[in-house]
C-alpha positions as a Markdown table, in Angstrom:
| # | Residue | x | y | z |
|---|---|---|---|---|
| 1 | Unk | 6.1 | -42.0 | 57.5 |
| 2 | Unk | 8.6 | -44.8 | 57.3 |
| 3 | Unk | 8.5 | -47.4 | 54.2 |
| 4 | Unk | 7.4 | -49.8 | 56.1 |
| 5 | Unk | 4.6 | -47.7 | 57.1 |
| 6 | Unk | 3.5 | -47.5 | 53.4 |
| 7 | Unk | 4.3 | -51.3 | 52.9 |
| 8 | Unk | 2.0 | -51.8 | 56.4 |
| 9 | Unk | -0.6 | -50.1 | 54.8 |
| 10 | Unk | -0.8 | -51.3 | 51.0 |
| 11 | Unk | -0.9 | -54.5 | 53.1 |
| 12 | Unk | -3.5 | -54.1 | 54.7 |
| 13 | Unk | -6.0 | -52.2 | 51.8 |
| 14 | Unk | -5.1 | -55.3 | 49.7 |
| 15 | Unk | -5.9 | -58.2 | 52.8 |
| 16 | Unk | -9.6 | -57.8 | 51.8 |
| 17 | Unk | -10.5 | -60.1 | 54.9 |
| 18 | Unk | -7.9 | -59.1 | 57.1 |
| 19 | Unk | -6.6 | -62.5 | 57.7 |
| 20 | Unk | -3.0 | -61.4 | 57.6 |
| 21 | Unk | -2.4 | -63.2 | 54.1 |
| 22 | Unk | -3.0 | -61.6 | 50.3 |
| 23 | Unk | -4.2 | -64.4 | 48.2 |
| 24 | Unk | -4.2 | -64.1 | 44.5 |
| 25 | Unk | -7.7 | -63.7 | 44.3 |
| 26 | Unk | -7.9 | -60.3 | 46.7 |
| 27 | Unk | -4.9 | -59.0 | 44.5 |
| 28 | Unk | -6.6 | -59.5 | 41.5 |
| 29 | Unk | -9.9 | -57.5 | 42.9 |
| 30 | Unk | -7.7 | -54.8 | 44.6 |
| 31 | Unk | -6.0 | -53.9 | 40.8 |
| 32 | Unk | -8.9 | -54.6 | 38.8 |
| 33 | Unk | -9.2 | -52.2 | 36.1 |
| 34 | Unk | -5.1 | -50.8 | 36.7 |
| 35 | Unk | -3.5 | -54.0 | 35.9 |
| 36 | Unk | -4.0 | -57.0 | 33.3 |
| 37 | Unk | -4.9 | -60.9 | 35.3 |
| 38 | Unk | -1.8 | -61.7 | 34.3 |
| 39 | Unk | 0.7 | -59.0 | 36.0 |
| 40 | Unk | -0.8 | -59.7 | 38.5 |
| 41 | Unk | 0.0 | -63.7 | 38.6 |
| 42 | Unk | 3.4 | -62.1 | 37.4 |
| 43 | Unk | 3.9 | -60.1 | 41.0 |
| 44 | Unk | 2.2 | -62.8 | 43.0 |
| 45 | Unk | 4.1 | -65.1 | 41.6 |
| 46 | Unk | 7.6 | -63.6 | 42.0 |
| 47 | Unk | 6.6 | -62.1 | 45.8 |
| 48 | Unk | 5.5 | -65.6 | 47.3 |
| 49 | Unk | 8.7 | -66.8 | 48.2 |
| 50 | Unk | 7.9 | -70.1 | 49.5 |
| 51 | Unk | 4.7 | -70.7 | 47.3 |
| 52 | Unk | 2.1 | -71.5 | 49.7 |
| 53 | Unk | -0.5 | -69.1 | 47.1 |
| 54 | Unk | -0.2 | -66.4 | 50.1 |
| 55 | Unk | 1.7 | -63.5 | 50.1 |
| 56 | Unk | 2.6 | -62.2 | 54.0 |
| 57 | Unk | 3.8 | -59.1 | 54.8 |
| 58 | Unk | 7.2 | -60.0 | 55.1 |
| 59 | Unk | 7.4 | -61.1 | 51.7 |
| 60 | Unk | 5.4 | -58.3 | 50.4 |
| 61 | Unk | 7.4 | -55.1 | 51.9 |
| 62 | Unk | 10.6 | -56.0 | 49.5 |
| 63 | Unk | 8.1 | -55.1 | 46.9 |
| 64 | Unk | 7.4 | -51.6 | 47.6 |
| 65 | Unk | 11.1 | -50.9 | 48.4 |
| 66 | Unk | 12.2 | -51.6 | 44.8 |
| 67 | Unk | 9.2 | -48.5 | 43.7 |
């Protein structure tokens, strides 16, 4: 399984509606309980490249590359 495989599928548990887009407030519900609100606006903030308040995949695989 490649990387992009795992990034593919983190993804997709975290795109609640399947939309193709993670907004802050399906992040937030996906790590509920693991991380703090405010990690959370942390990562969202510095993986939305060009700050349109949704993360895409393209902008979210970097992130699991740097585990």
């Amino acid at each position: 399984m490649s990387e992009l495989d795992d990034a593919v599928r983190a993804f997709n548990d975290i795109d609640a509606d399947g939309d193709g887009f993670i907004t802050g407030t399906e992040m937030k519900k996906y790590y509920e309980g693991i991380l703090t609100a405010e990690q959370v606006d942390l990562i969202f903030k510095l993986t939305d490249s060009d700050h349109d308040r949704r993360i895409t995949l393209e902008e979210f695989a970097p992130l699991l590359n740097n585990r």
